[in-house]
N, C-alpha and C positions, 0 to 999 in steps of 0.2 A: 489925394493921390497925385503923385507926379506923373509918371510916363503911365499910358492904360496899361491895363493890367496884361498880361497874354490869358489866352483861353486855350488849352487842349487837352483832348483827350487823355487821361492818367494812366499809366503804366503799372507795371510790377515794382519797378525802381520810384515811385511813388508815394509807395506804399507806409514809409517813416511817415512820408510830412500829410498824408490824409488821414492814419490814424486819430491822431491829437483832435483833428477838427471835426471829425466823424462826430469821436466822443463825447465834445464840446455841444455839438449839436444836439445826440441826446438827451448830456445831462439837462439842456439847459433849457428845452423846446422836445419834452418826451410827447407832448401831444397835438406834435406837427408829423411825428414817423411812427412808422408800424413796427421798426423796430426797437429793440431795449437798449438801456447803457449798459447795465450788467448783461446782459448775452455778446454784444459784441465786445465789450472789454475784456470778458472771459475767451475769444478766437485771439487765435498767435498772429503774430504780423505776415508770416507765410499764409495762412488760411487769408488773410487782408489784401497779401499781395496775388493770390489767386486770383478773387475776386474782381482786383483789377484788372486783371489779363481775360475779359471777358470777353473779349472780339469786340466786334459791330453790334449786335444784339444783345451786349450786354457791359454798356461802358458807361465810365465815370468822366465827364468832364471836371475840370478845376480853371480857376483865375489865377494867375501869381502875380503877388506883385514883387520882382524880384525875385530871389528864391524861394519866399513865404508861400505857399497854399493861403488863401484867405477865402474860397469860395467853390462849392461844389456845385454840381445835379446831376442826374442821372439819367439814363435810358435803358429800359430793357424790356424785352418780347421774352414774355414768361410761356408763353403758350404755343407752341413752333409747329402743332398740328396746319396739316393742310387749311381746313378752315379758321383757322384763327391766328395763324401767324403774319396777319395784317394789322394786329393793335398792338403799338405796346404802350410803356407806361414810362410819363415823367414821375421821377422819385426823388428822393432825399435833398433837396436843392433847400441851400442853408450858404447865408453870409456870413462871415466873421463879424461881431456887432461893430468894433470899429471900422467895419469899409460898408457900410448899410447910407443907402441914402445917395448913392453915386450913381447910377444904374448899371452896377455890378448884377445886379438876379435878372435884371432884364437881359442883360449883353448873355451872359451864360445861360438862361433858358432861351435865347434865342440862338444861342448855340448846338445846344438839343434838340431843338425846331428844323433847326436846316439839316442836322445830321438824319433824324427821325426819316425825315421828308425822303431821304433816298430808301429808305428799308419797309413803312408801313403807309399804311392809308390813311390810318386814325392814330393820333397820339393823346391817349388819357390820361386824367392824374383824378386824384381825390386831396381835397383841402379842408383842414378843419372848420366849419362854418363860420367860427371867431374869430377865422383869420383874417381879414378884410384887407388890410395890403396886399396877402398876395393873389386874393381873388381881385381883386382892382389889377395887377400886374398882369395875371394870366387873359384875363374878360381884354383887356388894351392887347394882347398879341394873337386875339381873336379867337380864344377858347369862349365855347359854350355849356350852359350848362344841361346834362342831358338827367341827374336826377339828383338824389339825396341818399346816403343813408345813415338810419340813425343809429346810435350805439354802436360808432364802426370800430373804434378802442377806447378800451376802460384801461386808466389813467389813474392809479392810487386812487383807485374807487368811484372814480370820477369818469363817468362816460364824454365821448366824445363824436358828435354828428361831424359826416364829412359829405360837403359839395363833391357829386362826380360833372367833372366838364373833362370835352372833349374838344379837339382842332381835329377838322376833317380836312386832310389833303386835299383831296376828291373834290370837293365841294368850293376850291379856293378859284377854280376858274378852269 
């Protein structure tokens, strides 16, 4: 990569160039996300572009290099009750396979990190146990792990264990 990438939050206007990559992600790594390729390829790029207009609690960063999207994550507080709208959750955070190996996932989940940081206490995610990059990626920016569980998605019959780790705000000083 020549010039770094930029990193910010995704828009509605977005919405073209993170479709593709979404998909990509899916198809290609169905048992890295909770969600499917056939369910989102079946939503309109309006219902896509919604989604990205989700505020603060509920947004998509991206990397460009250029005008390419090549890299997403996520952030969202599912749960916005009094007591529990203190966690939320790193999600869908996926490289383009030719920009892997740069510290593209690292720069963009530590972009989620510091965003996170103004709105929750705790920031969790779930990673498939087979993953080992990116539990080596996540454990280096100081996530812990707080449990396991198994059989968290079947995968063309194929079950799938996911580490749950957590980074406690709280707890960083």
């Amino acid at each position: 990569m020549d010039a770094p990438p930029l990193i910010r939050p995704l828009t509605a206007a977005d919405a073209a160039a993170y479709r593709p990559l979404r998909l990509q992600a899916l198809r290609d790594h169905p048992e890295a996300f909770g969600a499917s390729h056939e369910d989102e390829a079946a939503r309109s790029l309006e219902m896509t572009a919604k989604r990205l207009d989700g505020g603060p609690l509920n947004c998509v960063f991206g990397a460009f290099a250029g005008e390419k999207l090549i890299a997403t994550a996520g952030f969202i507080v599912l749960d916005r009750s009094p007591k529990s709208r203190h966690k939320g959750l790193l999600v869908g955070v996926h490289v383009a396979p030719a920009h892997r190996g740069h510290g593209l996932g690292r720069a963009l989940v530590k972009a989620v990190i510091d965003h996170a940081r103004a709105h929750v206490v705790l920031l969790q995610a779930a990673v498939g146990i087979a993953n080992a990059p990116a539990l080596r990626l996540y454990e280096s920016l100081g996530f812990r792990h707080y449990g396991r569980e198994d059989k968290a998605l079947q995968v063309d019959g194929v079950f799938v264990d996911e580490a749950l780790i957590v980074l406690d705000f709280a707890a960083e000083g």
